[in-house]
C-alpha positions, 0 to 999 in steps of 0.5 A: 500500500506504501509502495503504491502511495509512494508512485501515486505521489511520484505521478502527480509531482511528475504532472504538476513538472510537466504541466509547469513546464508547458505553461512555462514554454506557453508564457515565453512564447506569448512574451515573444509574440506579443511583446518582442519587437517583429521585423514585420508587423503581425495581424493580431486583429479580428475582422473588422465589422464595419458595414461596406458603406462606412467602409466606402466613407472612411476610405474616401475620406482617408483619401482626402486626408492624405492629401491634406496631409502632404500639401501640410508636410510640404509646406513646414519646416521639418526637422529629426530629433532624438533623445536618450530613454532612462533605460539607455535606448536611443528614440528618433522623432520628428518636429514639424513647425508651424509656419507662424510664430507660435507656442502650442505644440502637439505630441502625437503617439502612434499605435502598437506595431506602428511608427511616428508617420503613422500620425502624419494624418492626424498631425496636419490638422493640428498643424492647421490650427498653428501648432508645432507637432513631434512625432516620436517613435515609440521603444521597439518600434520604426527607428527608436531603438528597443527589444521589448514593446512598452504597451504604453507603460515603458512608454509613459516615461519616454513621453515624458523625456519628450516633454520635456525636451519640447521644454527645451525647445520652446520653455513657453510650450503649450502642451497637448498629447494625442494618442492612437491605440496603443498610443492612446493608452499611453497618453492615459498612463503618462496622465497618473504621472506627475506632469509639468503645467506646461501639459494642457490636455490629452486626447486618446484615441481606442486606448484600452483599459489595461495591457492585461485586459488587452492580452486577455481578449487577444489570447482568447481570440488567437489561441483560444486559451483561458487567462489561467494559466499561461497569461499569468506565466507570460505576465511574471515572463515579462516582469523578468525580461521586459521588466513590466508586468501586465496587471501594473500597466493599466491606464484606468488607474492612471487615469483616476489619478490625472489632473489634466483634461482628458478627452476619451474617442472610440469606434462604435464599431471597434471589436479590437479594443471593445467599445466598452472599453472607453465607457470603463475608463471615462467613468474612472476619471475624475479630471475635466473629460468628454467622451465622443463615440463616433457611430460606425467606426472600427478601430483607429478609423473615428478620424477618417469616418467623421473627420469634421465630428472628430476635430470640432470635438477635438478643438472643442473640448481644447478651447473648453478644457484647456484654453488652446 
């Protein structure tokens, strides 16, 4: 009977080592796929579901975006700038400045894979409006150095080195961040941060709530597998290797803790970064905010279905909130 106990035992410490193991593997896999700079940019969303007409409205107008775009970039002095990250990592970005004299300046943070031109688009109309705009790219992303992707957390103390180098450019800078996806997250976590009074207001843009919330539905969506237990491996994985773990990295707590206007913008139609989302993190917050959700909208295309709602609700709030 001893003998048999003893094997049962054996048997189950055995199991426990393997089932240990395979989560182990599991875990360093989903740090490497989801956090581990790619040469090339993966296809981690799900198909979109905007109807065929919005989709015919949002391409027409992105067309017309584009060349906004172009007739603004050739028409402003540009110039490459670069800073050094805490952690040593060099980061690229580019300033574009305003044709007049002018103190306003636009931080603009592009999305999860992206680079700074990403928010050339976005950039131009602010431009219009007389402002100096940086572009940065982000760690691990277009040509800022870096292994391992922030998700808005690493990225929340870059942006703030770049704030304060627009500091040394121009020490009356009038600043507001505007962020995209994975950039909107960031602006949202750099708000829980202690800001320089030069930081007037931030716009996101299909931010999501927490980098766990985001890796939890991206995990059930690719592989199907439940958060127990290999998210809980991969987030202690990336605590050691990128040093972040997923549960910190959470843009609804920083946000709680903002002093500065935060106005919220999403899709209606946005099941990358569920809608719901957005209505989570504007209830955290307890600064100035707004909230705008444009109707038929898929992720990151608020700006190109409506782009008259989405910038008179932009400068808008601005004038409101933040007296730019």
């Amino acid at each position: 009977m001893k003998k048999k106990r003893k094997l049962w035992w054996m048997f189950l410490l055995v199991l426990v080592l393997v089932l240990a193991g395979v989560s182990l593997f599991a875990g360093n896999y989903l740090v490497n796929f989801a956090i581990v700079r790619q040469d090339t940019a993966q296809d981690v969303s799900p198909e979109s579901v905007v109807s065929e007409e919005d989709q015919d409205t949002i391409r027409e107008n992105g067309e017309r975006i584009e060349e906004k775009k172009a007739a603004w970039i050739s028409s402003v002095q540009q110039e490459s700038v670069q800073i050094t990250s805490e952690d040593g990592l060099v980061l690229k970005g580019d300033i574009f400045y305003a044709p007049r004299d002018s103190h306003k300046w636009l931080l603009a943070v592009h999305g999860y894979t992206g680079r700074r031109t990403d928010m050339q688009n976005i950039a131009c109309f602010y431009g219009e409006k007389g402002y100096h705009v940086l572009t940065p790219d982000m760690r691990s992303h277009g040509e800022s150095e870096g292994t391992y992707i922030g998700m808005g957390w690493l990225d929340r103390l870059d942006v703030l080195l770049w704030i304060r180098y627009i500091l040394s450019v121009d020490p009356e800078a009038e600043i507001i961040l505007h962020g995209v996806s994975m950039g909107g997250a960031t602006v949202m976590m750099v708000s829980g941060e202690e800001l320089p009074e030069q930081v007037k207001g931030i716009v996101e843009d299909c931010g999501y709530t927490s980098v766990w919330d985001i890796f939890s539905d991206e995990l059930s969506y690719l592989f199907h597998l439940p958060d127990f237990p290999f998210l809980y491996t991969a987030n202690l994985v990336a605590g050691y290797r990128a040093g972040y773990s997923f549960k910190e990295a959470s843009a609804v707590d920083q946000v709680a803790k903002s002093e500065v206007p935060i106005l919220f913008i999403h899709g209606s139609e946005d099941n990358f970064v569920h809608t719901e989302m957005v209505y989570e993190l504007y209830e955290a917050c307890t600064a100035p905010k707004d909230i705008l959700v444009v109707e038929g909208a898929g992720h990151g295309e608020a700006y190109r279905m409506d782009p008259e709602l989405y910038f008179d609700t932009v400068f808008g709030f601005l004038k409101k909130e933040c007296g730019m």
